[in-house]
N, C-alpha and C positions, 0 to 999 in steps of 0.2 A: 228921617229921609223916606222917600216912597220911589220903591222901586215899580218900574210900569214896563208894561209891553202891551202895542198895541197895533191892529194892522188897519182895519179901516174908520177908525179916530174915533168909536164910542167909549173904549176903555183910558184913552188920549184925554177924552174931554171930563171924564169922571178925576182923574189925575190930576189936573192944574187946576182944577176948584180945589180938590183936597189939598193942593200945595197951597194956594192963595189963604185959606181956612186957615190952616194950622201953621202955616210960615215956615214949611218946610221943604228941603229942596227935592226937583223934581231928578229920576235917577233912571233913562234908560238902560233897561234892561239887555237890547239886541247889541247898544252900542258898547255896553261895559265885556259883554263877552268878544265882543269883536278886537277892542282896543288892551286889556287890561290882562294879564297874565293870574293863571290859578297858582293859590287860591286868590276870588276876588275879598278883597280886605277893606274892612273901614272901622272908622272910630268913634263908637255913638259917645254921646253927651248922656248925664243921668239922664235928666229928662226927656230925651229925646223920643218920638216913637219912630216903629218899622212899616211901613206900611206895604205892601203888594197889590196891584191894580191891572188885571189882566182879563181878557174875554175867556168865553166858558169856549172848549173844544173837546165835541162829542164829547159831554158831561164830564170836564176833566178839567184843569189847569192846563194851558199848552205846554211840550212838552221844552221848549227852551226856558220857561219861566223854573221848571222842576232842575234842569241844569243846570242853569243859574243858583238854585239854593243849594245844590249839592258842592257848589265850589266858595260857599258863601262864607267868610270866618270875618265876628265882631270884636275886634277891641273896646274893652271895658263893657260887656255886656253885663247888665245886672238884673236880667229878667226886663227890661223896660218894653214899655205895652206894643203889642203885636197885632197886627191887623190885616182884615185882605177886605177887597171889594172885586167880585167880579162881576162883569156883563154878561148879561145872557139876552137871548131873545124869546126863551120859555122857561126853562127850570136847567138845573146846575148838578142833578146826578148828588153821587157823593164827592164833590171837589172839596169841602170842609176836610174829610176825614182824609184825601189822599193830600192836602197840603197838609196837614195838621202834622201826618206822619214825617212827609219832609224834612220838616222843618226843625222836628224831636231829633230827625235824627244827627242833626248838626247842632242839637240843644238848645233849639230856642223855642221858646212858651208860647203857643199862639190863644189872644186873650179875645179876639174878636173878629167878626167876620160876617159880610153882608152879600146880597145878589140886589142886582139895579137891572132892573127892565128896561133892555132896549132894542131898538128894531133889528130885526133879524138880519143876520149876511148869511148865512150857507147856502150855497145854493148846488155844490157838487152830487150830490144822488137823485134816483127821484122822489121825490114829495117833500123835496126841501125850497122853498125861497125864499127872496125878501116881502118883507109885510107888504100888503097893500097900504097906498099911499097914506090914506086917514088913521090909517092903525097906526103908521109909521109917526104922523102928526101927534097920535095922543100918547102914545109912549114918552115921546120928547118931551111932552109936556107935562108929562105923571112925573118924570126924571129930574126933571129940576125941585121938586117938593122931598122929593124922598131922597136927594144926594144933600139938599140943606139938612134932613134930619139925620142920616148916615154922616157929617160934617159935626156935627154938634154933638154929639157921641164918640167922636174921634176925639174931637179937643177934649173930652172931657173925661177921656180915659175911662170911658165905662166896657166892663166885660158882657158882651152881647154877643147872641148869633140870629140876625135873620135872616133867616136864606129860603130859597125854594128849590127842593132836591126834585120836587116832583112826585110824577106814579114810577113803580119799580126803578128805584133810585140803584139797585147794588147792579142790580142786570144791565143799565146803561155803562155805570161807571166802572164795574169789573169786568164785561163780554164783552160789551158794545165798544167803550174804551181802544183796550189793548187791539183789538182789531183794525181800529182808526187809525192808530198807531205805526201798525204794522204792512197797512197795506194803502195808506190813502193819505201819509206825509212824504209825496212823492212827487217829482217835479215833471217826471217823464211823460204824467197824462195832460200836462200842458201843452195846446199849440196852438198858433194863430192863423189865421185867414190872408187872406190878398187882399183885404180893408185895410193891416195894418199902414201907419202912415210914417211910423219910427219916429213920434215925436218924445219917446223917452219916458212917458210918464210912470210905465210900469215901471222903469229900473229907477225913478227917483221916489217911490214910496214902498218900496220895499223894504220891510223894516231892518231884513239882516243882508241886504243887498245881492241877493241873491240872481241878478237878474244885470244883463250887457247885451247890447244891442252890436249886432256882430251880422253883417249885410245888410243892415237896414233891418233886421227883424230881431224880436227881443230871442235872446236863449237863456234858458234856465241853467244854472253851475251845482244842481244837487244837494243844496242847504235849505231846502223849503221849511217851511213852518206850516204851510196850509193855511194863512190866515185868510187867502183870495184876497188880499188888497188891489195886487196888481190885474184880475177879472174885475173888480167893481171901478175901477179907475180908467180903465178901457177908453176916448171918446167915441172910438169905431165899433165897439164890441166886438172886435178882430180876436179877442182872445176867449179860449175855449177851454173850461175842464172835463178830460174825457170827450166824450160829443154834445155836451150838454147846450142846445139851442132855447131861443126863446125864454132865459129867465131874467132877473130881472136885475137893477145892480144899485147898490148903495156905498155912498160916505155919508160918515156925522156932518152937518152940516155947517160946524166949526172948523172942520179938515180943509172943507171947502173954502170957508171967508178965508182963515188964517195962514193955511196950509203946513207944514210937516217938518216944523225948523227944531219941535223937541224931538223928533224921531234919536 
């Protein structure tokens, strides 16, 4: 099974190719914590693999993906092959080493693990945004050669690690990190304009539903993730993190044709 969490559909679209690949099912992450009482349980097959497919957050695994493993117990687990793929839009920090930990500590063996380049979403600080348009073009398009070879190594059980940790990888993902964490997965510096039009769309891609339209304008209920789904989904760009104007906004462009029925 591959469990997934994803907010504005790059780690979504990485996800349903690996399920189509390996013919395995696909396993919301936001929705099993929502729906499903701890611990969450399931029953792997021998053969079966795990898989984890989530975007990089300030050099880290988001922090519901890490909840989610902490509440995670396998029936009939026998070591069977272990995997993650994350998104990033430059490099991934140490995320190998702080899932790897995770995951030991509910005992389970992690045998592989890849980073997939793709266009950037942060745009909450300064000197963060989305790629320029052509950059954004040829990622997409580097994506699809390198998720058929990250696919072909999943089915075939092989133990790998390619990743891209980057420059000063511990400084990112042990400072940099827990700071992210602590001060900037926060709903409160969200708010909107007198653009808004209350057509919904932030509360309908929000991946752990965070978000009810309540006068006509969206309010936030205190369970953010930060993934900014609901800033890149904007049509008005009515919605603002912090005071942040002028940046720029992105969906995978699957999000967009198919729209958000595995959320």
């Amino acid at each position: 099974m591959i469990f997934y969490f994803s907010g504005t559909g790059n780690s979504l679209y990485a996800a349903r190719h690996l399920a189509q690949a390996t013919g395995e099912r696909l396993v919301s992450i936001p929705k099993e914590m929502a729906e499903r009482t701890s611990p969450k349980e399931y029953t792997l097959s021998a053969e079966e693999r795990i898989g984890f497919v989530f975007p990089i957050h300030s050099w880290g695994p988001p922090e519901i993906v890490l909840r989610f493993i902490r509440q995670l117990h396998f029936t009939n687990y026998q070591k069977q092959y272990c995997y993650f793929v994350a998104t990033c839009g430059d490099d991934m920090g140490c995320t190998r080493q702080i899932l790897e930990r995770a995951l030991s500590a509910i005992g389970i063996c992690l045998h592989a693990g890849f980073s997939l380049l793709m266009p950037n979403t942060y745009i909450a600080l300064p000197g963060f945004d989305i790629d320029a348009p052509e950059i954004q073009k040829q990622k997409l398009e580097n994506a699809v050669p390198e998720l058929e070879r990250i696919e072909k190594e999943v089915c075939s059980k092989t133990t790998a690690f390619r990743l891209h940790p980057g420059s000063m990888p511990r400084l990112k993902s042990y400072l940099i990190l827990p700071l992210f964490k602590r001060f900037l997965i926060n709903d409160k510096y969200f708010h909107t304009t007198d653009r808004c039009i209350a057509c919904g769309k932030c509360v309908r891609i929000c991946p752990v539903h965070n978000i009810k339209l309540e006068d006509k304008h969206p309010k936030w209920q205190g369970n953010c993730t930060a993934c900014l789904a609901c800033y890149h989904v904007c049509p008005q760009r009515a919605i603002y993190f912090f005071a942040k104007k002028d940046k720029g906004q992105y969906l995978h462009p699957d999000l967009l044709r198919y729209g958000k029925e595995n959320y």
